[in-house]
N, CA, C and O atoms as a GROMACS GRO file, in nm:
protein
  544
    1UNK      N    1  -7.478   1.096   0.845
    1UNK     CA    2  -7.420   1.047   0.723
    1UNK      C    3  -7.306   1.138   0.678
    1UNK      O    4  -7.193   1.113   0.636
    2UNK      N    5  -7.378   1.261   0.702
    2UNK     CA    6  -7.191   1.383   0.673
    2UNK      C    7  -7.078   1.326   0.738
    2UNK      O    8  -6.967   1.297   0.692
    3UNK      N    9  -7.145   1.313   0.896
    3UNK     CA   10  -7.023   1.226   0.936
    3UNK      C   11  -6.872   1.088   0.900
    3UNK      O   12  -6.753   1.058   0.911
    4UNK      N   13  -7.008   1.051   0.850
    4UNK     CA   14  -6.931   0.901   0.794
    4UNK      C   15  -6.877   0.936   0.651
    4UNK      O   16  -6.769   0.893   0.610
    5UNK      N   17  -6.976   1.031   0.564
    5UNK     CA   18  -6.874   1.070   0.386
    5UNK      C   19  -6.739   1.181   0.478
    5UNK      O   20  -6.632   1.172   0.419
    6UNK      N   21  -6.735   1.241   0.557
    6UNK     CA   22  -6.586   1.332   0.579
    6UNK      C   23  -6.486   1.233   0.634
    6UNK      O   24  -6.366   1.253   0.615
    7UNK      N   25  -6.539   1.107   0.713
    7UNK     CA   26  -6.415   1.036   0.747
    7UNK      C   27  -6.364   0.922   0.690
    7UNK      O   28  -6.263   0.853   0.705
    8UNK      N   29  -6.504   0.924   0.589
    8UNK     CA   30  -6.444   0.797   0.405
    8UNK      C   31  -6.383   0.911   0.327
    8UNK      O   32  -6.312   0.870   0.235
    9UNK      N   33  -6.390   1.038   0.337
    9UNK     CA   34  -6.318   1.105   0.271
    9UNK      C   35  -6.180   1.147   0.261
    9UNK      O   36  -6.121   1.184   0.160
   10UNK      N   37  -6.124   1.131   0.413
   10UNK     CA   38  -6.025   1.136   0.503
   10UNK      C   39  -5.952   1.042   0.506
   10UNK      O   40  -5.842   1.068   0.554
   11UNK      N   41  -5.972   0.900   0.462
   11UNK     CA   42  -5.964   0.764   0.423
   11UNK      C   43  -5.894   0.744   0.303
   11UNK      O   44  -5.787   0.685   0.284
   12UNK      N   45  -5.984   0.811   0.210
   12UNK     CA   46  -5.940   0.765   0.049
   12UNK      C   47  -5.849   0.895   0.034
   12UNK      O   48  -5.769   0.896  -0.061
   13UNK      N   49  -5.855   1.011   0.125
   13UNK     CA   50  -5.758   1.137   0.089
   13UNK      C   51  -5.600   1.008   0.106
   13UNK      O   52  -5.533   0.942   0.027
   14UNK      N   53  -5.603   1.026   0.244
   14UNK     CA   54  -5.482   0.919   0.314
   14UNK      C   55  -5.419   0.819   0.208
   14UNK      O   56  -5.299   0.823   0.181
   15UNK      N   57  -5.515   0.721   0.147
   15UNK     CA   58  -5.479   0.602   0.074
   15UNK      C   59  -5.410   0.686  -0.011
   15UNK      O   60  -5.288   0.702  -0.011
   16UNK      N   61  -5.499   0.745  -0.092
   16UNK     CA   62  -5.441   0.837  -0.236
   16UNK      C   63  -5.291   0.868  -0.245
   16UNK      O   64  -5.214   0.862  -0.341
   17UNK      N   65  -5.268   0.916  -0.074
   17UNK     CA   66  -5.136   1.027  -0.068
   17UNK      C   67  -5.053   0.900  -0.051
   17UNK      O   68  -4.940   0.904  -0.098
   18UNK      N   69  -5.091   0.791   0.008
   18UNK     CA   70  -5.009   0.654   0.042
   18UNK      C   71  -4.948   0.584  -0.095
   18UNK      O   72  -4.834   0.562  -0.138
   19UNK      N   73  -5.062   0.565  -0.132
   19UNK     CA   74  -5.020   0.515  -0.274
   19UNK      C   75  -4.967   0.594  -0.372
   19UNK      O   76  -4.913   0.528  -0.461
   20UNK      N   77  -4.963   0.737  -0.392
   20UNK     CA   78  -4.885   0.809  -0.462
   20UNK      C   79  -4.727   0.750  -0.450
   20UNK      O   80  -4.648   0.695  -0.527
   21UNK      N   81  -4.727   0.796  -0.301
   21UNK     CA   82  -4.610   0.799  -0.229
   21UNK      C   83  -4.494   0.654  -0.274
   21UNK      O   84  -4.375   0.649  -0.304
   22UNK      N   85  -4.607   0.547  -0.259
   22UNK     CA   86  -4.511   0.467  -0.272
   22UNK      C   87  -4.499   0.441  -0.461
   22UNK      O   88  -4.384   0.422  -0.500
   23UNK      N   89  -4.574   0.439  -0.533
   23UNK     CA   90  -4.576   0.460  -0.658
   23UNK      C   91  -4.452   0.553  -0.692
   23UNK      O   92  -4.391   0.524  -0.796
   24UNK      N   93  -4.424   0.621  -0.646
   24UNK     CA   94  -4.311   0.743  -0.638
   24UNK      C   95  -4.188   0.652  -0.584
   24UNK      O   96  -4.102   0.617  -0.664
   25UNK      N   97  -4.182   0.613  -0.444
   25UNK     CA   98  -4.076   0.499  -0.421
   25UNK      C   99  -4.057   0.416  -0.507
   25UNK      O  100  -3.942   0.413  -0.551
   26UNK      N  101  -4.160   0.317  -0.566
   26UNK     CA  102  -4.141   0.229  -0.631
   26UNK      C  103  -4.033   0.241  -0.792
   26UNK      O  104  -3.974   0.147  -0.846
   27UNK      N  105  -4.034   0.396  -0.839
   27UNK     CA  106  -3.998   0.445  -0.969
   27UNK      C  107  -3.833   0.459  -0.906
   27UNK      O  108  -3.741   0.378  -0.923
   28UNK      N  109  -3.830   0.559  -0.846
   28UNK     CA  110  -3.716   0.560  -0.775
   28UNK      C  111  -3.616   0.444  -0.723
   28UNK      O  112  -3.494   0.443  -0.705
   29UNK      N  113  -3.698   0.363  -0.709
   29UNK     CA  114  -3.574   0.249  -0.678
   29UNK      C  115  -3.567   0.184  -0.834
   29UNK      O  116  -3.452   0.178  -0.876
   30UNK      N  117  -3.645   0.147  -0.903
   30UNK     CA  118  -3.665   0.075  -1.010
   30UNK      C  119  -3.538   0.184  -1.070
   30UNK      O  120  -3.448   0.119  -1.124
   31UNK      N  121  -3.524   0.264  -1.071
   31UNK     CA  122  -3.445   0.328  -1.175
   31UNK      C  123  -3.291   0.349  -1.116
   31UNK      O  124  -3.186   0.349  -1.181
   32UNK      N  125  -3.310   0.370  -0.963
   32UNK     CA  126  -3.145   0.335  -0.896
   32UNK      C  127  -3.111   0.160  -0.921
   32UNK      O  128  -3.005   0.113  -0.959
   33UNK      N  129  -3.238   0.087  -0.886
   33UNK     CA  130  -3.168  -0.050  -0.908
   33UNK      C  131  -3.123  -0.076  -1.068
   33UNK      O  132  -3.050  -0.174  -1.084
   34UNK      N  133  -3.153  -0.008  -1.177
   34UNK     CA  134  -3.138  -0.029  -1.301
   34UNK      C  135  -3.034  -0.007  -1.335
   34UNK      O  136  -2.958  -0.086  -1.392
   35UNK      N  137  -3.000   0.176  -1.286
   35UNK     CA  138  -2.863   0.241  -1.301
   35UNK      C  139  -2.755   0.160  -1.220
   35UNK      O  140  -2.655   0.142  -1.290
   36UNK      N  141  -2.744   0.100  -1.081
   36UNK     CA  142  -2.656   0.039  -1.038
   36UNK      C  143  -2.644  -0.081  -1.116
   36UNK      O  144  -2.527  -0.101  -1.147
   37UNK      N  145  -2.728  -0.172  -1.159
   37UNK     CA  146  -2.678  -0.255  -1.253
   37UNK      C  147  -2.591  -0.238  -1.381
   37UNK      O  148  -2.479  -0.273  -1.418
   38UNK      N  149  -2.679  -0.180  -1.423
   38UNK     CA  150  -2.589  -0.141  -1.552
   38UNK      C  151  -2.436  -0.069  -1.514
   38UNK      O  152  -2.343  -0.098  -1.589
   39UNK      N  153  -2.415   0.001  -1.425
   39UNK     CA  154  -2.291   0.054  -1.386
   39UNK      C  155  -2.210  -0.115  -1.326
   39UNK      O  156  -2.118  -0.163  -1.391
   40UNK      N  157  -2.240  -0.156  -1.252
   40UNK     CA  158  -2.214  -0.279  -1.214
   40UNK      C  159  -2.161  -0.354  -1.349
   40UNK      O  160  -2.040  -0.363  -1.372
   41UNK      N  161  -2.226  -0.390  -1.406
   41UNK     CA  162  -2.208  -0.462  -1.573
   41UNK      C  163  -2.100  -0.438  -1.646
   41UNK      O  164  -2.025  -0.519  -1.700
   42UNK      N  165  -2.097  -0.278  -1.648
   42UNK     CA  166  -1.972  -0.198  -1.735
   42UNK      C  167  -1.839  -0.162  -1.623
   42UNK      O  168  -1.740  -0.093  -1.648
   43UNK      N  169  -1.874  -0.235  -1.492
   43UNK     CA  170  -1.688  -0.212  -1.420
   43UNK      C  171  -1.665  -0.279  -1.412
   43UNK      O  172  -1.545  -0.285  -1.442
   44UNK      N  173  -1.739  -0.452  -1.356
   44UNK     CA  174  -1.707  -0.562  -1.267
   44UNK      C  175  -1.622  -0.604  -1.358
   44UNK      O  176  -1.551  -0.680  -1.292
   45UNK      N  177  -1.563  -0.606  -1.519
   45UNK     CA  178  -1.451  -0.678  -1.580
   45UNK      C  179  -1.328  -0.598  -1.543
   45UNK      O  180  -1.217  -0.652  -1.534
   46UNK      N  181  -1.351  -0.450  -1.519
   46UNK     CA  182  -1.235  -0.406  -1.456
   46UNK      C  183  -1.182  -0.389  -1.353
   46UNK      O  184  -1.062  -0.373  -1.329
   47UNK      N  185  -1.281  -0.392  -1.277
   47UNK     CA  186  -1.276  -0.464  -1.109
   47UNK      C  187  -1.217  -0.584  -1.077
   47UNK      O  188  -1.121  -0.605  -1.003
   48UNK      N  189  -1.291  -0.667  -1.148
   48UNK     CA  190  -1.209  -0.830  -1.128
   48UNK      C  191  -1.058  -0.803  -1.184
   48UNK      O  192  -0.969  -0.823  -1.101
   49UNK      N  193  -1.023  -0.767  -1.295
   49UNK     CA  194  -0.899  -0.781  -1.340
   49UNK      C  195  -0.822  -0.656  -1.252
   49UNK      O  196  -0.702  -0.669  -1.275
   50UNK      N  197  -0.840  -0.564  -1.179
   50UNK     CA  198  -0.772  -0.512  -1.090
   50UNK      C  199  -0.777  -0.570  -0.978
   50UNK      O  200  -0.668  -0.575  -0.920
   51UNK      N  201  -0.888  -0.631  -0.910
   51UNK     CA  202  -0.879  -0.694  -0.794
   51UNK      C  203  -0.775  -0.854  -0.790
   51UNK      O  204  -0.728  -0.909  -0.690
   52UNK      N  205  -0.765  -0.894  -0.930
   52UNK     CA  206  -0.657  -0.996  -0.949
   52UNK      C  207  -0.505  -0.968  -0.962
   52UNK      O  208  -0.409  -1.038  -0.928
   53UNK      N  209  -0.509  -0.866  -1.012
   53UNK     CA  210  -0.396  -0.767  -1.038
   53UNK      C  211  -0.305  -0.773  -0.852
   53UNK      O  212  -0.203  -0.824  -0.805
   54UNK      N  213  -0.401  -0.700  -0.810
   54UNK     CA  214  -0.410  -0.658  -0.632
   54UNK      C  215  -0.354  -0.802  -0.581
   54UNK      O  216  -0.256  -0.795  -0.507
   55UNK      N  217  -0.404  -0.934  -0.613
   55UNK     CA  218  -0.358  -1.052  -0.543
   55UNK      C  219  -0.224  -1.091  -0.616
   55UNK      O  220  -0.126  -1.138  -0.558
   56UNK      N  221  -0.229  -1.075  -0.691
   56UNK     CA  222  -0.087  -1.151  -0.752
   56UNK      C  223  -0.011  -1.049  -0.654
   56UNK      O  224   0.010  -1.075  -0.536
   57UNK      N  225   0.024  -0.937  -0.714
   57UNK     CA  226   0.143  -0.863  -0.608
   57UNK      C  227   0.118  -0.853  -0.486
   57UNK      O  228   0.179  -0.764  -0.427
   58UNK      N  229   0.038  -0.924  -0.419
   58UNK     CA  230   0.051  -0.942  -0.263
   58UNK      C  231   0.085  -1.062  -0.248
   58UNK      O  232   0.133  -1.074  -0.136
   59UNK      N  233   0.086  -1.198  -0.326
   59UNK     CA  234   0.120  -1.288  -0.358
   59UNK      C  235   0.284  -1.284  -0.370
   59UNK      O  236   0.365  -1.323  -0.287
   60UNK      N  237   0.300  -1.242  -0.465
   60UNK     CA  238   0.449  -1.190  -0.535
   60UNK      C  239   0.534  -1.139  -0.394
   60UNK      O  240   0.636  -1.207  -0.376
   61UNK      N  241   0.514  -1.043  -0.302
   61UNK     CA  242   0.534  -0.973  -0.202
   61UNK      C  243   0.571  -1.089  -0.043
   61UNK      O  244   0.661  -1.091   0.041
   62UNK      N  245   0.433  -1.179  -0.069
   62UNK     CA  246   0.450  -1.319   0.024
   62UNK      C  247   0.569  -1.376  -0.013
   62UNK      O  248   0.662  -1.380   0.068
   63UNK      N  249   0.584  -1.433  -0.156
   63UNK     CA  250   0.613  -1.519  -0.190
   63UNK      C  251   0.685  -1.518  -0.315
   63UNK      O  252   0.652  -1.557  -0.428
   64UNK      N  253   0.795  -1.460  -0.267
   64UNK     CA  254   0.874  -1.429  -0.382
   64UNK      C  255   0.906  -1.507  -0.513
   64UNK      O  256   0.977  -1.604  -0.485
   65UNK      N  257   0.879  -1.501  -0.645
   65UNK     CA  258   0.941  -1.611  -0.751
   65UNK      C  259   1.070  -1.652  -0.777
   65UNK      O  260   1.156  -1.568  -0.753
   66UNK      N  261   1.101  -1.742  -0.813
   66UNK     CA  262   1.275  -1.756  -0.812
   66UNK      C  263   1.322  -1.620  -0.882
   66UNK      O  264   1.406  -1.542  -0.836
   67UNK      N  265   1.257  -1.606  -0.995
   67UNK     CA  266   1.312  -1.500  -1.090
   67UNK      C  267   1.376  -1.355  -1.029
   67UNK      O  268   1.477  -1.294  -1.063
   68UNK      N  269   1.252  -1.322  -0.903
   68UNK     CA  270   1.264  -1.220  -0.825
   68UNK      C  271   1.375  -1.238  -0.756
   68UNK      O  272   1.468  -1.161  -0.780
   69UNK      N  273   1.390  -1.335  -0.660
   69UNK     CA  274   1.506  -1.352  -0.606
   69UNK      C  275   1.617  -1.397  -0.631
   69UNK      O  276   1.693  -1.412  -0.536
   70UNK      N  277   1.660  -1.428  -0.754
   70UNK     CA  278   1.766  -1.427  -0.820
   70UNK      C  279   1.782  -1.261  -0.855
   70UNK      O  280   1.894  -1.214  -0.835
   71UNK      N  281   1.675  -1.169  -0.909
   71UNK     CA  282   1.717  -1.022  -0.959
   71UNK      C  283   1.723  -0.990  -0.837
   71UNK      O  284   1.757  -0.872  -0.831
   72UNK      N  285   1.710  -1.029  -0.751
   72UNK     CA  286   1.775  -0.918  -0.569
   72UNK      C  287   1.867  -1.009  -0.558
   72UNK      O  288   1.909  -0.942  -0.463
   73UNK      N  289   1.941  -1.100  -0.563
   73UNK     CA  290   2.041  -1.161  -0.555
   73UNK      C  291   2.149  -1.065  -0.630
   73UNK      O  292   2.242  -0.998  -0.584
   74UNK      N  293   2.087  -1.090  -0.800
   74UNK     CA  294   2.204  -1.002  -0.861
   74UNK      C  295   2.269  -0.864  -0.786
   74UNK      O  296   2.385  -0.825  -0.773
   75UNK      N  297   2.144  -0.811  -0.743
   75UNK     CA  298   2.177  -0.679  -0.711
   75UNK      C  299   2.271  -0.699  -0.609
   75UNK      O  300   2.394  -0.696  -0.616
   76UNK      N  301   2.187  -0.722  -0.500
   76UNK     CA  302   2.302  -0.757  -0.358
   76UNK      C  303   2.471  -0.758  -0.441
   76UNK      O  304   2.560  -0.681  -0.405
   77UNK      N  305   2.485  -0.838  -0.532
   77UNK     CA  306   2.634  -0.898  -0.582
   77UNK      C  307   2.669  -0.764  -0.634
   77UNK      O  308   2.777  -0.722  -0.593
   78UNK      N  309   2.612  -0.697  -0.706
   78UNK     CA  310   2.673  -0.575  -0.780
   78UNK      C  311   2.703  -0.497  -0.678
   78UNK      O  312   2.819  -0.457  -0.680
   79UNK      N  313   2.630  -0.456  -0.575
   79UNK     CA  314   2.648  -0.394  -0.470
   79UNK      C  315   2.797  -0.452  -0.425
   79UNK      O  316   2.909  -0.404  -0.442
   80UNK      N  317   2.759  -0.560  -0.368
   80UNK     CA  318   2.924  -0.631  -0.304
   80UNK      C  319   3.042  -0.615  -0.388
   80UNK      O  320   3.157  -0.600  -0.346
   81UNK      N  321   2.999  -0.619  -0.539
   81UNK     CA  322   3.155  -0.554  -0.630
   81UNK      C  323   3.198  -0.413  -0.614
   81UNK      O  324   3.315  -0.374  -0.617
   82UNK      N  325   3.103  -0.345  -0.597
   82UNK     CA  326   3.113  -0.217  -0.548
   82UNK      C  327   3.169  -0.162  -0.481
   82UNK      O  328   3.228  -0.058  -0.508
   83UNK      N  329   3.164  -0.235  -0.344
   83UNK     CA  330   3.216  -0.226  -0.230
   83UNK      C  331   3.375  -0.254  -0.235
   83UNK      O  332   3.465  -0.171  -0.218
   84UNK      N  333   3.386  -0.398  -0.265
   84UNK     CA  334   3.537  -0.440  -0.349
   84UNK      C  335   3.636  -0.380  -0.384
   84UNK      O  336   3.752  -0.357  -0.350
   85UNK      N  337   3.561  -0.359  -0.462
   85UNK     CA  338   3.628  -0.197  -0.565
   85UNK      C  339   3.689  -0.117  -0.497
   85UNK      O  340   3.811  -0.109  -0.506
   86UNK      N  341   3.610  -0.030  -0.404
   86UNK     CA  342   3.643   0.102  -0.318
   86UNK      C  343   3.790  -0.023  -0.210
   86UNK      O  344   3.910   0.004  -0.198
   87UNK      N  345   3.741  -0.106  -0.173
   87UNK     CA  346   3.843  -0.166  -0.105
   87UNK      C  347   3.968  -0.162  -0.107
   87UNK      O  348   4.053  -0.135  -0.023
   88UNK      N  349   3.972  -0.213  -0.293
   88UNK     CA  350   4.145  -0.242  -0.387
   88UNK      C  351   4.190  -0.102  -0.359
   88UNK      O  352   4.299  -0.086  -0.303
   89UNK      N  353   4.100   0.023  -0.399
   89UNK     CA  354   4.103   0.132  -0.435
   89UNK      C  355   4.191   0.189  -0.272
   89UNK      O  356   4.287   0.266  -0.273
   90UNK      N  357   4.138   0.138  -0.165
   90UNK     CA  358   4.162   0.172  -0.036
   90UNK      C  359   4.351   0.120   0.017
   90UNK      O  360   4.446   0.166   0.082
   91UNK      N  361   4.312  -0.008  -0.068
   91UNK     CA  362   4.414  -0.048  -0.014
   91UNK      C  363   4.567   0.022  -0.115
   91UNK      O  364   4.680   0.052  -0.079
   92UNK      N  365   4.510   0.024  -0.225
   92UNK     CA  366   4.622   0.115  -0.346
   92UNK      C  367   4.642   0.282  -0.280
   92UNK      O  368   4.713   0.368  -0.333
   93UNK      N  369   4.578   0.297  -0.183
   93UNK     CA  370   4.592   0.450  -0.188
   93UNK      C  371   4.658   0.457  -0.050
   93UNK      O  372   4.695   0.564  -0.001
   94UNK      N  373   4.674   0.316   0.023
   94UNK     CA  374   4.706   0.303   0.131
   94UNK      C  375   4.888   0.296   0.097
   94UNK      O  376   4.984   0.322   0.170
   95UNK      N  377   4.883   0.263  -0.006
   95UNK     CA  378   5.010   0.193  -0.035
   95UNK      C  379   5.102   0.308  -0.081
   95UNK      O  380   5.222   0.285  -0.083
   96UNK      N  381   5.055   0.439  -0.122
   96UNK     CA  382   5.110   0.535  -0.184
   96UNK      C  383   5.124   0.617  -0.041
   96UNK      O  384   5.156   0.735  -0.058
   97UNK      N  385   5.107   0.578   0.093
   97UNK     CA  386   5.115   0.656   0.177
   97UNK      C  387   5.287   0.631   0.238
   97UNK      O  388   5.347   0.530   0.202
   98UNK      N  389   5.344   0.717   0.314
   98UNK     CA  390   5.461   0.653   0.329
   98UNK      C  391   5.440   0.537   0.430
   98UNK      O  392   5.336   0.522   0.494
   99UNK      N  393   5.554   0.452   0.437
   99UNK     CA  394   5.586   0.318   0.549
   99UNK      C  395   5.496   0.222   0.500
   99UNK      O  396   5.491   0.118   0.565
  100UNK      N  397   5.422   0.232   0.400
  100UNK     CA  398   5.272   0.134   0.384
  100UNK      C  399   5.323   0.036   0.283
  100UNK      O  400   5.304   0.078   0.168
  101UNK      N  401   5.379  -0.077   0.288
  101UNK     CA  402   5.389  -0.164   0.165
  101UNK      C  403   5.238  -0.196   0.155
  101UNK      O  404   5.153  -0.187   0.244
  102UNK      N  405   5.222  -0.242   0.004
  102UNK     CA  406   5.094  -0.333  -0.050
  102UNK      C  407   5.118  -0.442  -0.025
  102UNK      O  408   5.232  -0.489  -0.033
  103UNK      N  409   5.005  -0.511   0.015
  103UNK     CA  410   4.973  -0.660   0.058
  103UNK      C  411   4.886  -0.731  -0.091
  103UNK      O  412   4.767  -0.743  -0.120
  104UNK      N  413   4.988  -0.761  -0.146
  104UNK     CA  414   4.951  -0.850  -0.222
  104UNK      C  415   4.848  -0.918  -0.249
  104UNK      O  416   4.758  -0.916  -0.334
  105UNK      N  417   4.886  -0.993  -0.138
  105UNK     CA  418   4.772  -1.117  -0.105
  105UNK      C  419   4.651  -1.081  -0.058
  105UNK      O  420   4.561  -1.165  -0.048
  106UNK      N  421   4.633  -0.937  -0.019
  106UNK     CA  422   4.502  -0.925   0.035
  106UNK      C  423   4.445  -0.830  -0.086
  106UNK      O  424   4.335  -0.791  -0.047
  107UNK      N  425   4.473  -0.776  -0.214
  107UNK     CA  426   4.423  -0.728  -0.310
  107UNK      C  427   4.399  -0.847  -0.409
  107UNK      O  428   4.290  -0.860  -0.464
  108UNK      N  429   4.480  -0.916  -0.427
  108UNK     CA  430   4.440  -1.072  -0.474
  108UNK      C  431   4.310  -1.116  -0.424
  108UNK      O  432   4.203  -1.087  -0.476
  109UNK      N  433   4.324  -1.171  -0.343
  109UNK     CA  434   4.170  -1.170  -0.226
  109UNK      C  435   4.093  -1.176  -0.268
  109UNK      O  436   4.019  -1.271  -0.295
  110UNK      N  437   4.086  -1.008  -0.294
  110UNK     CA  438   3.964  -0.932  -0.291
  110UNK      C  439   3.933  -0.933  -0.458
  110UNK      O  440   3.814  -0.913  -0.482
  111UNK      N  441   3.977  -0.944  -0.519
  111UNK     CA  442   4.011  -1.001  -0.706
  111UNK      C  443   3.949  -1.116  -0.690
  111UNK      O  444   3.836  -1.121  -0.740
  112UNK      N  445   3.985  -1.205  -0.640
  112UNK     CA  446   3.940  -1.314  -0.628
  112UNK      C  447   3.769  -1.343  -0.594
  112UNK      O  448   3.688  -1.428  -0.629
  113UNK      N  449   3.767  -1.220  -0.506
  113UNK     CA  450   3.638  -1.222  -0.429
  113UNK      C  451   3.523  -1.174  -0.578
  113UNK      O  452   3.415  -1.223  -0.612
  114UNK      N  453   3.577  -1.096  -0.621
  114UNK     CA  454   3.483  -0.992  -0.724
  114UNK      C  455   3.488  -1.079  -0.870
  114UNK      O  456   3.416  -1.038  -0.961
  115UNK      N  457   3.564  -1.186  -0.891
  115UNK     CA  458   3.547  -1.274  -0.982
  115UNK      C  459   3.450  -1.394  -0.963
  115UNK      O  460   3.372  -1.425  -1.052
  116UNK      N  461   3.457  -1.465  -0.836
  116UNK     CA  462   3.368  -1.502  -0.809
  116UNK      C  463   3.222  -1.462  -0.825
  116UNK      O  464   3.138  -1.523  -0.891
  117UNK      N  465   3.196  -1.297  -0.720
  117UNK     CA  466   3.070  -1.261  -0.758
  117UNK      C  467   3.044  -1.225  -0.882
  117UNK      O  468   2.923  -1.208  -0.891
  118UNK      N  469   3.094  -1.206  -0.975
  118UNK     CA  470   3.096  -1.234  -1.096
  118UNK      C  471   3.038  -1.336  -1.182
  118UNK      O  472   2.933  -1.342  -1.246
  119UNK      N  473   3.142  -1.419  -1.162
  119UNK     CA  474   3.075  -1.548  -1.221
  119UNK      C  475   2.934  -1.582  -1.157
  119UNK      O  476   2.872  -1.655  -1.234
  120UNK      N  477   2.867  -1.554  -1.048
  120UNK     CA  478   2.706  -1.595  -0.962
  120UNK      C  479   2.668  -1.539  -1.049
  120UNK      O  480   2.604  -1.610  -1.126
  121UNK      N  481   2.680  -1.404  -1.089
  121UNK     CA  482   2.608  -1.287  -1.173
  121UNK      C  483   2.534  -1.381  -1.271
  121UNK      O  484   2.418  -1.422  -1.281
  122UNK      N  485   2.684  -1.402  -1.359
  122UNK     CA  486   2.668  -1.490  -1.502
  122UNK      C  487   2.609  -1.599  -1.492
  122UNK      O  488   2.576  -1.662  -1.593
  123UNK      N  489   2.585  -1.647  -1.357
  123UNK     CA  490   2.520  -1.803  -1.404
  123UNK      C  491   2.358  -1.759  -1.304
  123UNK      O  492   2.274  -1.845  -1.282
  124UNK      N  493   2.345  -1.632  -1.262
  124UNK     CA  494   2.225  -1.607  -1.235
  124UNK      C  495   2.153  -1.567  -1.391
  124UNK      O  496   2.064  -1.622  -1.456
  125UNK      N  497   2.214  -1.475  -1.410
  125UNK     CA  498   2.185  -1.421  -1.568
  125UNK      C  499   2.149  -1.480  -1.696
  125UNK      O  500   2.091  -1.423  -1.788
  126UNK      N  501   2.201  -1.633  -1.691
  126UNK     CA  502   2.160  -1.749  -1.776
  126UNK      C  503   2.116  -1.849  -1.674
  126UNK      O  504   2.140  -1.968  -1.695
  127UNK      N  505   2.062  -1.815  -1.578
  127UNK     CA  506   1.961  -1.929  -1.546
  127UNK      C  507   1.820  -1.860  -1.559
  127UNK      O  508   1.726  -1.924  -1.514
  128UNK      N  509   1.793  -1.737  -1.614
  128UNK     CA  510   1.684  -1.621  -1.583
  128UNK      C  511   1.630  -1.709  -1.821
  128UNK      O  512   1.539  -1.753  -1.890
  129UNK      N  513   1.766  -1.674  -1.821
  129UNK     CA  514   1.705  -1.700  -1.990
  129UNK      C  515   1.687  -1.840  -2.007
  129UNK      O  516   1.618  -1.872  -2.104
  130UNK      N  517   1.752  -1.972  -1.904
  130UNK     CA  518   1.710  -2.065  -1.910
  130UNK      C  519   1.757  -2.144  -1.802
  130UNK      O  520   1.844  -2.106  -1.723
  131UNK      N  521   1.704  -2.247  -1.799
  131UNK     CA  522   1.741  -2.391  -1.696
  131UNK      C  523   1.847  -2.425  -1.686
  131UNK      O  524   1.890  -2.521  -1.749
  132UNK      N  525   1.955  -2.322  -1.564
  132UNK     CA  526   2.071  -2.361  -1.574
  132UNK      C  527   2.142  -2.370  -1.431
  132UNK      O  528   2.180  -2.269  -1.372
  133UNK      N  529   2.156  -2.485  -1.385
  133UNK     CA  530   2.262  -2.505  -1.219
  133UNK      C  531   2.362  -2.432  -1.200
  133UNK      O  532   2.450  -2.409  -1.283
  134UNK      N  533   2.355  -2.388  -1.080
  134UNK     CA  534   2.478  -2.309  -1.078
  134UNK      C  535   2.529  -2.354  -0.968
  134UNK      O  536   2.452  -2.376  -0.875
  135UNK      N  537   2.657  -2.375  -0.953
  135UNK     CA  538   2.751  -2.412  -0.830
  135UNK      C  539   2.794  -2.302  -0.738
  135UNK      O  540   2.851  -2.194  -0.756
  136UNK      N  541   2.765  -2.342  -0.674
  136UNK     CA  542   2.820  -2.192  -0.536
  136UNK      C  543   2.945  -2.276  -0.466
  136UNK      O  544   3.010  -2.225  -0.375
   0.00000   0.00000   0.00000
């Protein structure tokens, strides 16, 4: 009978330490699954609205809006007056050199050219504040 109470004893020692054990697991998760919720609860509105954030400008990036590509349009044009510019500038400094007459017609031109991009500017610039055709 000693026999059989040391290895029911050995039994209920085992269970005891089993069921501690998981009683102990069981608290432990109950209180990580609680804390991750509640952390969950207090980001996911700022999560979603950054993770929407994240799609539009990859969106935007695909798929440019007119608005966008009219403001890189503008630019491109300011750039190209730019350029213009240094041109007249090239060709006036060409002209002060000896034997070099000015070519008229090709500083005209280029006047011509920078009035034009001009005017795109202006009818990009009021088609941005409203609904407006522009002729190219």
């Amino acid at each position: 009978m000693k026999r059989k109470n040391g290895f029911l004893q050995h039994v209920a020692t085992a269970l005891n330490i089993g069921g501690s054990a998981a009683v102990v697991l069981y608290d432990a998760g109950s209180i990580i699954v609680s804390k991750s919720t509640y952390y969950a609860q207090e980001t996911v509105p700022n999560l979603s609205n950054a993770l929407i954030s994240v799609i539009k400008s990859v969106v935007a990036a695909i798929f440019p809006s007119e608005r966008m590509r009219n403001k890189n349009r503008i630019l491109n044009l300011e750039k190209k007056i730019i350029t213009l510019h240094y041109e007249i500038v090239s060709q006036i400094s060409k002209h002060t050199e000896e034997g070099y007459t000015l070519d008229n017609a090709i500083v005209r031109n280029l006047f011509e050219q920078i009035k034009a991009s001009e005017a795109e500017i202006d009818c990009l610039t009021r088609r941005r504040v409203k609904a407006v055709r522009c002729t190219r």
